[in-house]
C-alpha positions as CSV (number, residue, x, y, z in Angstrom):
1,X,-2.4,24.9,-21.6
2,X,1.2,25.2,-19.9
3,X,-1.0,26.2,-16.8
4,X,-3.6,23.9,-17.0
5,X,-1.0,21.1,-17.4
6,X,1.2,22.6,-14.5
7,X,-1.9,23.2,-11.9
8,X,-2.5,18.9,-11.0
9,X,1.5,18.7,-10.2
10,X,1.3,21.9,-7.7
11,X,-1.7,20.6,-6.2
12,X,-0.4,17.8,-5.7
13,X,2.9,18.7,-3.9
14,X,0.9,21.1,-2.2
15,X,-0.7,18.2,-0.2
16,X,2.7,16.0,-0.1
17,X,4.0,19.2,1.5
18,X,1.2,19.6,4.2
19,X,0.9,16.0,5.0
20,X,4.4,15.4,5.2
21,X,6.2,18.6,6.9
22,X,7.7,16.8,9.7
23,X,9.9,14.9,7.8
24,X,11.7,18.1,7.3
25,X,13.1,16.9,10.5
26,X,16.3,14.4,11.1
27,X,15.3,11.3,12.1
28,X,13.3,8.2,11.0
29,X,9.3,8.1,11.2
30,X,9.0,4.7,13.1
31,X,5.2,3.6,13.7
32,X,3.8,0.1,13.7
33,X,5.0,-1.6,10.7
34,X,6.8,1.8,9.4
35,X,9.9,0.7,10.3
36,X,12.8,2.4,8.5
37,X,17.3,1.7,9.6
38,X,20.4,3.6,8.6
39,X,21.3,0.2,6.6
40,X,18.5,-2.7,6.1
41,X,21.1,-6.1,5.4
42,X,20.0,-8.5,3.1
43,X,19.6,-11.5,3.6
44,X,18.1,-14.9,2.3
45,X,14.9,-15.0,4.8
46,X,13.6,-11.7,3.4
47,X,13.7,-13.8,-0.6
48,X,12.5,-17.2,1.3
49,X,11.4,-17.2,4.7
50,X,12.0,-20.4,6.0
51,X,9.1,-20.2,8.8
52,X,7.1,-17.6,8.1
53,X,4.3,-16.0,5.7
54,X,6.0,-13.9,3.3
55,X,4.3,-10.7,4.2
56,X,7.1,-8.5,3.4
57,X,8.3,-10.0,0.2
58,X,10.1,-9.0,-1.9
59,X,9.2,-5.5,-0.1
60,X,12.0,-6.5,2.7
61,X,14.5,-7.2,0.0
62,X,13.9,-4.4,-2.2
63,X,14.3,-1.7,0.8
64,X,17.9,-3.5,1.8
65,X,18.7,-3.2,-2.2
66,X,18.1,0.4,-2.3
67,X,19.7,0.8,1.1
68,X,22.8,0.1,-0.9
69,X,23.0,3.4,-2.5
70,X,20.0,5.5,-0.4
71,X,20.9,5.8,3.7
72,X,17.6,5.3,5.9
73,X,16.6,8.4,6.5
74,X,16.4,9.7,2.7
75,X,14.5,6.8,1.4
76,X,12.2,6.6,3.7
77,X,11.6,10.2,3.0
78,X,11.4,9.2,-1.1
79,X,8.7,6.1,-0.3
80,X,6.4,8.7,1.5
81,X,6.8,11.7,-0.3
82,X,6.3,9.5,-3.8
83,X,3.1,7.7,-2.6
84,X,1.6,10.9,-1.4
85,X,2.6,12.8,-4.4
86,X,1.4,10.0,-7.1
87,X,-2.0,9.3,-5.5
88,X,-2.3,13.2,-5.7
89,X,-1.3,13.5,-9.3
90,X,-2.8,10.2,-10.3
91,X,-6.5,11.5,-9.8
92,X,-5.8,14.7,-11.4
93,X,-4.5,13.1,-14.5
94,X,-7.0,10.4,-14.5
95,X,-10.4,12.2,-14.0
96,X,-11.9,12.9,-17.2
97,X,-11.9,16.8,-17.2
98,X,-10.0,19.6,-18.3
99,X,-11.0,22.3,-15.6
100,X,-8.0,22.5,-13.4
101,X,-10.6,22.9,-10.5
102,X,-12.2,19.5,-10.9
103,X,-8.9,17.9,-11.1
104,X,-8.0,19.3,-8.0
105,X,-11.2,18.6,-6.3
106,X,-10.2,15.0,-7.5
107,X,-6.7,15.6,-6.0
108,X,-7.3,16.2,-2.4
109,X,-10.7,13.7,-2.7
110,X,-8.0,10.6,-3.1
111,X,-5.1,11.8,-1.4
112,X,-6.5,13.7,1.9
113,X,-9.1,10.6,3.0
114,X,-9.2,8.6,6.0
115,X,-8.2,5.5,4.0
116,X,-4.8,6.9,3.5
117,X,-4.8,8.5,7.1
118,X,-5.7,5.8,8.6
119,X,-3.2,3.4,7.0
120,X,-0.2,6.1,7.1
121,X,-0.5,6.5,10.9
122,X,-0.8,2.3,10.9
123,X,2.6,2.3,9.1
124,X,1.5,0.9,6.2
125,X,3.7,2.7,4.0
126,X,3.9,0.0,1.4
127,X,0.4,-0.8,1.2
128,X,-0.2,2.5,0.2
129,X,1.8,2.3,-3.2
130,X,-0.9,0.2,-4.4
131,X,-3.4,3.5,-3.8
132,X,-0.8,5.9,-5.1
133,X,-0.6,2.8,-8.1
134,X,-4.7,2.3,-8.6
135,X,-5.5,5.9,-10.7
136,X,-2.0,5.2,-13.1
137,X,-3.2,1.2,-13.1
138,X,-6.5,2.6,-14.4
139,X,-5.1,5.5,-17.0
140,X,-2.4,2.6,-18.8
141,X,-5.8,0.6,-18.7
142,X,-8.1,2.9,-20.4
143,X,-5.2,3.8,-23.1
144,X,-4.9,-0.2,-23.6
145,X,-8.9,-0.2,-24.1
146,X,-8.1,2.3,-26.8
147,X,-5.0,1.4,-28.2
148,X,-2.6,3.6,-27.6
149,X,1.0,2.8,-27.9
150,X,3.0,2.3,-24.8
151,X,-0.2,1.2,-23.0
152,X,0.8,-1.9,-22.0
153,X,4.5,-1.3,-20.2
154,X,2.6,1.5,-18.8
155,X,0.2,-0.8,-17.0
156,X,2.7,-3.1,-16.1
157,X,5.4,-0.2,-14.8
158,X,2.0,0.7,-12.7
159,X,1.3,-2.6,-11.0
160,X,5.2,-3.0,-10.3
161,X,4.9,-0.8,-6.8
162,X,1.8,-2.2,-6.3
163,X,3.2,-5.9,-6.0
164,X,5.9,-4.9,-3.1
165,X,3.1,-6.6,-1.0
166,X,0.9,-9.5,-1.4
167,X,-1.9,-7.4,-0.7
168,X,-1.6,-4.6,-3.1
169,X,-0.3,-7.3,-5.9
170,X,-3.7,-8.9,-5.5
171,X,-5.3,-5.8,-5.8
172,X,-3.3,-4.9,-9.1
173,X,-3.9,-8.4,-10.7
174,X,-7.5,-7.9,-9.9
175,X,-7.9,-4.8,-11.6
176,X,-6.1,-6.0,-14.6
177,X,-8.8,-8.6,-14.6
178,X,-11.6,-6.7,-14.5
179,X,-10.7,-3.6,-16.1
180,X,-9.3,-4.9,-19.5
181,X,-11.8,-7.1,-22.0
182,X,-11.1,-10.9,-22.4
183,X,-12.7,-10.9,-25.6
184,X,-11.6,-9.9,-29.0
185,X,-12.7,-6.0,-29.5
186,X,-12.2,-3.1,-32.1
187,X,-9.9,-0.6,-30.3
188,X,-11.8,2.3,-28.2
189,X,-11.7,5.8,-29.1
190,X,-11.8,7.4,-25.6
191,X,-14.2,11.1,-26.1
192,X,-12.2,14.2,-25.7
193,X,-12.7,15.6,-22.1
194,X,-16.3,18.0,-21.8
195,X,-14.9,21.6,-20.9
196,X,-16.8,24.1,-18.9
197,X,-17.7,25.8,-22.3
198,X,-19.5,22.7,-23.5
199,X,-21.6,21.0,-20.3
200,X,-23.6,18.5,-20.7
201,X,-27.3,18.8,-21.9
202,X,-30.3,17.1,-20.6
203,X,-31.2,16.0,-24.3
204,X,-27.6,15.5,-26.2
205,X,-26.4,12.8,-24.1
206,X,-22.5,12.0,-24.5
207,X,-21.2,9.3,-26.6
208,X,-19.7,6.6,-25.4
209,X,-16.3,5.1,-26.4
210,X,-16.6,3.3,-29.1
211,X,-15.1,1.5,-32.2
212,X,-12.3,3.6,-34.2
213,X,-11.2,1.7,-36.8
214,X,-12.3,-1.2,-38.5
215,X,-8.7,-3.0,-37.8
216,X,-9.5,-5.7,-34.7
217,X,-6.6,-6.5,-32.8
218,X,-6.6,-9.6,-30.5
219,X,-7.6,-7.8,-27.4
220,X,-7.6,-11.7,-25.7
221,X,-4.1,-12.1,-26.4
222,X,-2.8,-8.7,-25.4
223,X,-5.1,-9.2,-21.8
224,X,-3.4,-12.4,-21.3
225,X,-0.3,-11.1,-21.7
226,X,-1.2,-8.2,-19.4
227,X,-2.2,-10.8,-16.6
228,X,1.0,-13.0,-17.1
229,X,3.2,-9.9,-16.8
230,X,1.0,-8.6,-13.4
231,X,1.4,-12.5,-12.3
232,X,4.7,-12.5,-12.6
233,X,5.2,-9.5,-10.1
234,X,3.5,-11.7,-7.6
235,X,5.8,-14.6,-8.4
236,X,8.2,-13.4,-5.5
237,X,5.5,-13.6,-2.6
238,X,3.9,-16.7,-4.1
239,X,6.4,-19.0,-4.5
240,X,8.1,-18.1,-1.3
241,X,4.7,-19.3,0.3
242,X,4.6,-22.5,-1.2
243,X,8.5,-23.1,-0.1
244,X,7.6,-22.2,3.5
245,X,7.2,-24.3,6.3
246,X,4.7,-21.6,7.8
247,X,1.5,-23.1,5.8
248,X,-0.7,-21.3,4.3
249,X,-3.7,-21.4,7.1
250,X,-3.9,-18.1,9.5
251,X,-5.7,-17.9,13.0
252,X,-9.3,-17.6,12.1
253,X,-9.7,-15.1,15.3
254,X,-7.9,-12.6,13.1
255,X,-11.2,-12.4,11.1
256,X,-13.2,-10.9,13.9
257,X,-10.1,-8.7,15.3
258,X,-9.0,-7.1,12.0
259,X,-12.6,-6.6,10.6
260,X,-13.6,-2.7,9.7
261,X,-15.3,-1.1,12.9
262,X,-17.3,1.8,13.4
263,X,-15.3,5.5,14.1
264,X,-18.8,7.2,15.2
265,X,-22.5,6.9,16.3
266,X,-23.1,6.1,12.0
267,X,-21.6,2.6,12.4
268,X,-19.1,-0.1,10.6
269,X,-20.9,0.5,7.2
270,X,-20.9,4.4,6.8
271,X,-17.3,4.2,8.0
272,X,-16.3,2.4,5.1
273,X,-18.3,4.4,2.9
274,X,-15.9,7.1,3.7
275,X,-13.2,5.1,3.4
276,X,-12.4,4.4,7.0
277,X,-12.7,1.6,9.2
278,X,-9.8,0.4,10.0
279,X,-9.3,-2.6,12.5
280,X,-6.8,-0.2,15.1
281,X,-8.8,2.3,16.6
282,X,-5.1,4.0,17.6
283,X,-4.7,5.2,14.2
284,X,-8.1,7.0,13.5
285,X,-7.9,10.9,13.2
286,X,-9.8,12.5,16.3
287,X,-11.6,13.9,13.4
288,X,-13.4,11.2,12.3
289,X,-15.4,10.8,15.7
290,X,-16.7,13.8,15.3
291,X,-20.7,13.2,15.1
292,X,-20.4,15.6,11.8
293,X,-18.7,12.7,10.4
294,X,-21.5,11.0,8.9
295,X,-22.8,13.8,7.8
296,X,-19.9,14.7,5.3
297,X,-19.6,11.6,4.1
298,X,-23.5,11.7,3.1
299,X,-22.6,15.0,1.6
300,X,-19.7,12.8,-0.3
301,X,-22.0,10.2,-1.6
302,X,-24.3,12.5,-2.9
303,X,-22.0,14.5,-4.7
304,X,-19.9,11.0,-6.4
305,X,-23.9,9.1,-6.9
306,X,-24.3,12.4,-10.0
307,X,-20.5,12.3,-10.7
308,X,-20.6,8.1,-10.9
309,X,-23.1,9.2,-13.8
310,X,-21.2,11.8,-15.6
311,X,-18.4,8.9,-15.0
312,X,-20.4,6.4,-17.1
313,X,-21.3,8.8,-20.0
314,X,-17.7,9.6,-20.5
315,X,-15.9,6.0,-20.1
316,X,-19.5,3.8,-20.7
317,X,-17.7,-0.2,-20.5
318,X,-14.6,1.0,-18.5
319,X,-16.8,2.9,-15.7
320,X,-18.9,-0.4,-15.8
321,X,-16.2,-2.2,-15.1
322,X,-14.3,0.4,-12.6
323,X,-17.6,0.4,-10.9
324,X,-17.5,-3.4,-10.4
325,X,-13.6,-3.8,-9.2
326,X,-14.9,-1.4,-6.6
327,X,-17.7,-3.0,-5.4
328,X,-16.2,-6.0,-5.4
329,X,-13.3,-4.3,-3.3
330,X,-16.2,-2.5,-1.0
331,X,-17.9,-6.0,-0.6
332,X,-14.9,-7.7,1.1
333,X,-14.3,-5.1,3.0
334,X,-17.5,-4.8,4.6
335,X,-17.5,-8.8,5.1
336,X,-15.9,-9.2,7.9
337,X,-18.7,-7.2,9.9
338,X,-21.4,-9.3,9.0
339,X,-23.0,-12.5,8.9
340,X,-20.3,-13.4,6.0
341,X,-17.3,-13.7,8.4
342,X,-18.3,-17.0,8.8
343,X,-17.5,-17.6,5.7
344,X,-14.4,-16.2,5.7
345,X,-13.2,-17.6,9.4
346,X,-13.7,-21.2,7.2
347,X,-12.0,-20.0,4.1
348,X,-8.7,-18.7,6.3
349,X,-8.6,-22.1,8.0
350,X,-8.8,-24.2,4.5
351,X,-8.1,-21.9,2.1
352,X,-4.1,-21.4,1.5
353,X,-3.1,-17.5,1.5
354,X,-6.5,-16.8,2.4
355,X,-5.7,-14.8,5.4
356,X,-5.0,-12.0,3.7
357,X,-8.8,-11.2,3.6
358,X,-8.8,-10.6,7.2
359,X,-7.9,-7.4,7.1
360,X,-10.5,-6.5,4.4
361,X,-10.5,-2.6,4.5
362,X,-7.7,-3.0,2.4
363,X,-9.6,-3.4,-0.3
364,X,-10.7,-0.4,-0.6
365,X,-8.5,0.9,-2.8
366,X,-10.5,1.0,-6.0
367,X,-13.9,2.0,-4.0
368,X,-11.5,5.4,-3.1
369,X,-10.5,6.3,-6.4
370,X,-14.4,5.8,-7.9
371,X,-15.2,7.9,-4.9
372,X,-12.7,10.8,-5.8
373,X,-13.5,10.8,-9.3
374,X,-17.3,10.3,-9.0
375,X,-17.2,14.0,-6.6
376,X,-15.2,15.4,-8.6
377,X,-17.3,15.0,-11.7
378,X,-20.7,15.7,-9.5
379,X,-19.1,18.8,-8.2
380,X,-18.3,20.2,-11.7
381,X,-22.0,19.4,-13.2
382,X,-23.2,20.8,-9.9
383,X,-20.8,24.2,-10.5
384,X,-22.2,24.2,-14.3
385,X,-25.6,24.5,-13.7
386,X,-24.9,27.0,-10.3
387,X,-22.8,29.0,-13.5
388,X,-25.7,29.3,-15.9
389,X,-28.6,30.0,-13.2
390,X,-26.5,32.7,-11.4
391,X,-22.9,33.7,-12.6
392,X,-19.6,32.0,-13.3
393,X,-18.4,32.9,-10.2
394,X,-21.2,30.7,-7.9
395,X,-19.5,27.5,-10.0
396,X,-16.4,28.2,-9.2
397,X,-17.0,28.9,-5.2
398,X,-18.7,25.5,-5.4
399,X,-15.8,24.2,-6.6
400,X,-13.1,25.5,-4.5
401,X,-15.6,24.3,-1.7
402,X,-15.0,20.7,-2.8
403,X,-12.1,21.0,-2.7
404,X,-11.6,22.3,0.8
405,X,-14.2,19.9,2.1
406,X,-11.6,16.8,2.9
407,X,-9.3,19.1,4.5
408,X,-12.6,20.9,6.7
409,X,-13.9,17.4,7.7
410,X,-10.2,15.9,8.7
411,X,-8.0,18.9,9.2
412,X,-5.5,16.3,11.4
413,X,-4.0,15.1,9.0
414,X,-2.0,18.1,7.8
415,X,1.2,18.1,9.4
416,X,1.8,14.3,10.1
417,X,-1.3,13.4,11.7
418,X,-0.7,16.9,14.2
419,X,2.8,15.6,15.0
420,X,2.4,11.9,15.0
421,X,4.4,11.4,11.8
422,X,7.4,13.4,13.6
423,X,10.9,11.9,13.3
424,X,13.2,10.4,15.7
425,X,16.8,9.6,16.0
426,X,17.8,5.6,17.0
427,X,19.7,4.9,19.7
428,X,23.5,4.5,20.0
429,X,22.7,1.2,21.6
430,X,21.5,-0.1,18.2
431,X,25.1,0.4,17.0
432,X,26.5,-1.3,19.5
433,X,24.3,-4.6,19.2
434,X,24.5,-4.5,15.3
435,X,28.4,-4.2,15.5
436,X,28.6,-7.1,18.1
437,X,26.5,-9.6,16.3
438,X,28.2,-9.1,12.9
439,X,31.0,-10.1,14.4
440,X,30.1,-13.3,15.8
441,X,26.9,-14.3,13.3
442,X,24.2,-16.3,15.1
443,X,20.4,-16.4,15.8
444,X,18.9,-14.0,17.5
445,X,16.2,-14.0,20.1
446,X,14.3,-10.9,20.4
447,X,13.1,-10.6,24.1
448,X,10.6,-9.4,25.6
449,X,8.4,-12.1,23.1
450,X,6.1,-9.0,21.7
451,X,6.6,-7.9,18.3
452,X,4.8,-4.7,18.8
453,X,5.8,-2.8,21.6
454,X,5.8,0.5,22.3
455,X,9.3,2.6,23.1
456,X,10.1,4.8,25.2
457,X,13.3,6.4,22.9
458,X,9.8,6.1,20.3
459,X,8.2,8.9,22.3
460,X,6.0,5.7,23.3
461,X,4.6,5.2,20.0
462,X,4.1,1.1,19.2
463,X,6.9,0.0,16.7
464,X,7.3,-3.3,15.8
465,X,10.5,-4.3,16.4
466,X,13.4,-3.0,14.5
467,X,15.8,-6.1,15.2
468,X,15.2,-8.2,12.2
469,X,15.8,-5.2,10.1
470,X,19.0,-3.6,12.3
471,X,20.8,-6.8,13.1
472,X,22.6,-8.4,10.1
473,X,21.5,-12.1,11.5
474,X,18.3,-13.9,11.8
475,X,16.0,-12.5,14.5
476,X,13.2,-15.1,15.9
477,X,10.3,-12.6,17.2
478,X,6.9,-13.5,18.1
479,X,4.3,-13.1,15.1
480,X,1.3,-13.3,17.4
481,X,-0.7,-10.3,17.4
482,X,-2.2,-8.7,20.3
483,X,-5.2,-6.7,20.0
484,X,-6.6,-5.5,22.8
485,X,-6.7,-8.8,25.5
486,X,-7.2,-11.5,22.6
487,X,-4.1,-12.5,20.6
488,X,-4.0,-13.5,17.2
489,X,-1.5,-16.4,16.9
490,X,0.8,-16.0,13.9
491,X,1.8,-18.8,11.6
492,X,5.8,-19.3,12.7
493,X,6.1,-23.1,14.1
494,X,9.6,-21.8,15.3
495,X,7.8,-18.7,17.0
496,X,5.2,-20.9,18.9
497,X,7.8,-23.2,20.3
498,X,9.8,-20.2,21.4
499,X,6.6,-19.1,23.0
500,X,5.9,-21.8,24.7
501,X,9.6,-22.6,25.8
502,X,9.7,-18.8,27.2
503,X,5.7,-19.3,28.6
504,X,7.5,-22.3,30.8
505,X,10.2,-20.1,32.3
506,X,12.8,-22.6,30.3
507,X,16.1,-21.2,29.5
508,X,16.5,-19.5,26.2
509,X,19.8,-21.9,25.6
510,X,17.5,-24.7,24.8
511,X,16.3,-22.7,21.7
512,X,20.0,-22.7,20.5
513,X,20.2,-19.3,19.6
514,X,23.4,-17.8,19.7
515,X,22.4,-14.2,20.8
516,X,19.2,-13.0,23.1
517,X,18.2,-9.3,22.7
518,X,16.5,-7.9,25.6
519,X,14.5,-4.4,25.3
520,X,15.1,-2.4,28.6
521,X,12.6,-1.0,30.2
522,X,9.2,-2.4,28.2
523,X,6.7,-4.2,30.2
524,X,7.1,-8.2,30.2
525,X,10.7,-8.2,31.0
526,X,11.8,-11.8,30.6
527,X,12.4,-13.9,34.4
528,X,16.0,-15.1,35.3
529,X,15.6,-18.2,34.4
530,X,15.2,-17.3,31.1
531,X,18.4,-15.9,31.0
532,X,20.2,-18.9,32.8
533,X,23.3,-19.8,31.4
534,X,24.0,-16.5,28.9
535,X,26.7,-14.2,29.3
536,X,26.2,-10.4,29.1
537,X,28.2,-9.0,26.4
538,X,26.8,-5.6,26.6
539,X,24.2,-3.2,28.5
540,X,22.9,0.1,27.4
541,X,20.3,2.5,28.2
542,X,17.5,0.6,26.2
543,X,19.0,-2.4,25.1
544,X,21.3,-5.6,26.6
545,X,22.7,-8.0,24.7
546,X,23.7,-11.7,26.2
547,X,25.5,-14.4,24.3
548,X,24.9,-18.0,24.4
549,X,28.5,-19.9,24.7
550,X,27.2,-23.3,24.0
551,X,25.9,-22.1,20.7
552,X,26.5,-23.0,17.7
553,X,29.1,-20.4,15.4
554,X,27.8,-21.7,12.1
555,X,23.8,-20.1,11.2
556,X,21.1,-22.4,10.9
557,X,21.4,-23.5,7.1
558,X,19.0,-22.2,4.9
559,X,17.2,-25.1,2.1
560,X,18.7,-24.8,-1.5
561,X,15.5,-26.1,-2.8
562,X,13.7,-22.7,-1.2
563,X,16.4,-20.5,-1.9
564,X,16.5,-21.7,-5.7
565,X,13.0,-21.1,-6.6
566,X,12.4,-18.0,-4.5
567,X,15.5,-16.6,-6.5
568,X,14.0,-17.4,-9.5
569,X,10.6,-15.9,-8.9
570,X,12.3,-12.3,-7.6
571,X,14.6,-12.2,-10.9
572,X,11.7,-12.8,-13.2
573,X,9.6,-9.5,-11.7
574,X,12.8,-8.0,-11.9
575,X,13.2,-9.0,-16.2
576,X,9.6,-8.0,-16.5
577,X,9.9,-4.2,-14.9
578,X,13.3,-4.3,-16.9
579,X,11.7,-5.2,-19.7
580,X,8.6,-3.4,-19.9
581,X,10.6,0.2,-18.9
582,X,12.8,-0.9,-21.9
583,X,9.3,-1.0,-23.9
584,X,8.2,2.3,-23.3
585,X,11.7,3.9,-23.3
586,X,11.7,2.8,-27.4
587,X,8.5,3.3,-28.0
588,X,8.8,7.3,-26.6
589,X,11.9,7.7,-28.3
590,X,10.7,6.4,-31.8
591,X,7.6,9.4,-31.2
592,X,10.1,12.2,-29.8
593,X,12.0,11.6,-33.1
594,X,9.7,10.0,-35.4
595,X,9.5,7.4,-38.5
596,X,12.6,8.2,-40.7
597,X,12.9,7.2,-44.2
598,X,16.1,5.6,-44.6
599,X,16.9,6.7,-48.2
600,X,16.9,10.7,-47.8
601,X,17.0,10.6,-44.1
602,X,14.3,13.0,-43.6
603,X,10.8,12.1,-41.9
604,X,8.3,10.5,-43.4
């Protein structure tokens, strides 16, 4: 049992190990939106920006409070390692089998895919703690179905890195919403996991979970206060979108630019059957271009289509509803391909916050995780049957084949994507900026007006830029999107005027900014009239700093009636995780030592 218990956990830092093995070296990963400093200051834009879409809240704020005890370097190397690691471990413990084989074939089918490829090498680090969240989401929901104590500050512990982004909050309320019953219900009694000694028989079907006991607790009351908790995670991220003066409408172009698009000759579709797709074609493995693609991904769906049943038998009304918060999830991420985007270019324009279905292959998350468990489970009715026609050893080659088979069909991303994950160390300019605007506090302008660009000290890799992370100060940096030779416009009204200001050759003075960042040697270098009027205060090998003198020394002020609210929304995620870990903390305790009785001292 000690073995059995011990295999899912060496699997899965196995796969952390593999994936991750350049961070063995100094440095920081730094690609797209991965963007990781020594020491990430915190400030009141990343709790309430004042013109822009909260995208990074309370992510932004959380990384600068954990920068206060963890340098850079090491936490970035905990967020990567943990998301890897818990995706892993999640599908092992979550698939409904006590064959350490299966659970690893569920192992590397959730935590080796192209979903998770594709958004590591995008940077989307924090994105993907709502895929290493979605198994543990699931397991605290099924024990909640079944009522099991601690089941509920389990859940809510499991949506918490989840809600770091609006994205992956949405994707955590959802699930809560679908996966738990709104109506009252007798408690489930979830069946005891089939071994390989008892398979399944044609004629003696498995019975699904059902009532245990003839108490009936208010399953409505305990789902509601499941959703208010998950809610309130998103409280940080919502409210600091109603306070902004950003709006809530995006660019409807994004709809077309961001949609999923196809990796090989099989097209948008098949690509997100295999959980790929993603909008940037400059973070798709080689791998999965290969015209063999298709082919394993066919080989995938056939493999989870008997596993999806063997899924049903076992869960019966929490499969249903798994299967439906991924099709749901599989739906809008296929939309934006289709005849439907219309739809959703309206819904972006008129719809507050609706922007973030742009980027719908996002949503795949649950869609994976079905996916991983559903092969898993066809792979061991498949090794069963291979075990009784032939000998136990044909079940378990099939086995050990399926597990192999993500690593066979994308072998590039062991070892950071083949070296693309590799670390590198910042430049002393950095320093030397950071030191000089904390010790005269002003506005920044970050120049040239891209916020992706790629770096030469970057081994040319796009980054977006570091600034507004580095520089204890505001930074204002274009939130346009260029993809390809059409630009998405970003939401900033601050931005656009800068852009249009810098467009016009106009001096960067009339911005009143205090400070103007320029990145040497990137394309787009700003003309002199831009400059016109600024003092250079320093010039390095990669960047130059020049300071305004008409500036203003006081900051722009920030509103009290944003700050206030925002403040309140962050501290009241922060009493829910406090409270919930506080939950399950007692409730483990009271079962580690058990009921006493009070008179003789002795367990009852």
């Amino acid at each position: 049992m000690r073995r059995t218990l011990s295999a899912p956990h060496l699997v899965a830092a196995g796969i952390t190990a593999v994936v991750l093995a350049p961070l063995a070296l100094p440095g920081y990963v730094l690609r797209y939106d991965m963007v990781f400093v020594p020491r990430q200051p915190l400030s009141w834009e990343m709790i309430a920006p004042a013109d822009a879409l909260p995208r990074a809240v309370p992510l932004d704020a959380l990384v600068s409070l954990a920068n206060l005890a963890v340098p850079g370097w090491l936490l970035q190397r905990i967020c990567l390692v943990a998301l890897v690691y818990l995706a892993a471990l999640g599908a092992a413990r979550l698939v409904p089998s006590e064959r350490a084989l299966t659970r690893a074939v569920a192992s590397f089918g959730y935590a080796w895919t192209p979903f998770l490829a594709e958004r590591l090498l995008l940077g989307q680090w924090a994105l993907l703690f709502a895929y290493a969240a979605m198994p543990w989401l699931v397991l605290a929901a099924r024990d909640l179905r079944a009522g099991r104590p601690g089941a509920l500050p389990r859940l809510v512990l499991a949506a918490a890195p989840a809600a770091v982004t609006p994205t992956g909050g949405l994707i955590a309320l959802a699930a809560v919403a679908v996966l738990l019953p709104l109506r009252s219900r007798a408690p489930e009694t979830p069946l005891r996991p089939r071994t390989p000694e008892t398979p399944l028989r044609s004629g003696a079907p498995e019975t699904p979970l059902r009532p245990r006991t003839p108490e009936t607790p208010l399953w409505s009351r305990t789902t509601a206060v499941a959703l208010a908790a998950v809610a309130a995670l998103n409280a940080p991220w919502i409210v600091a979108a109603l306070t902004s003066a950003a709006g809530g409408s995006s660019d409807p172009e994004g709809v077309a630019q961001f949609a999923a698009r196809a990796e090989n000759w099989a097209g948008a579709g098949m690509a997100l059957a295999g959980t790929g797709g993603v909008w940037n074609a400059q973070t798709v493995p080689g791998s999965r271009t290969s015209v063999l693609a298709p082919l394993v991904t066919v080989l995938l769906l056939a493999g989870a289509a008997i596993g999806v049943r063997e899924l049903w038998r076992r869960w019966h009304g929490l499969a249903v509803r798994l299967f439906v918060l991924a099709g749901g999830g599989f739906l809008l991420a296929v939309a934006g391909a289709t005849p439907a985007a219309g739809v959703l270019r309206w819904l972006v324009v008129h719809v507050p916050g609706a922007g973030l279905l742009r980027d719908g292959q996002k949503f795949l998350i649950p869609y994976a995780l079905v996916l991983a468990l559903g092969f898993a489970l066809g792979a061991e009715w498949l090794a069963a049957r291979l075990s009784r026609r032939f000998e136990p050893g044909a079940g378990r080659v099939l086995l050990v084949s399926a597990v192999l088979l993500p690593v066979v069909a994308m072998p590039d991303l062991a070892f950071g994507g083949l070296g693309a994950l590799r670390p590198v160390p910042y430049p002393v300019d950095f320093d030397a900026v950071a030191a000089r605007v904390q010790a005269a506090p002003g506005e920044v302008l970050s120049l040239p007006f891209e916020g992706y660009q790629r770096a030469a000290w970057n081994r040319d890799v796009v980054i977006r830029d570091p600034a507004p992370r580095y520089l204890d100060a505001p930074v204002l940096m274009n939130d346009a999107l260029r993809v390809g030779a059409v630009t998405v416009d970003g939401e900033s009204p601050r931005a656009a005027l800068a852009q249009r200001l810098l467009a016009a050759g106009r001096p960067a003075t009339e911005l009143g900014v205090r400070w103007v960042l320029v990145r040497s040697g990137t394309s787009g270098n700003p003309p002199a009239g831009v400059l016109a009027g600024l003092r250079l205060v320093y010039s390095g090998q990669y960047l130059r700093l020049w300071e305004n003198p008409a500036a203003p020394t006081a900051p722009r002020a920030s509103s009290s009636a944003r700050r206030a609210p925002a403040l309140a929304a962050h501290l009241l995620a922060i009493a829910v995780v406090i409270f919930a870990a506080f939950a399950l903390l007692r409730m483990r305790s009271r079962s580690w030592y058990g009921p006493r009785n009070h008179e003789s001292g002795e367990e009852e």
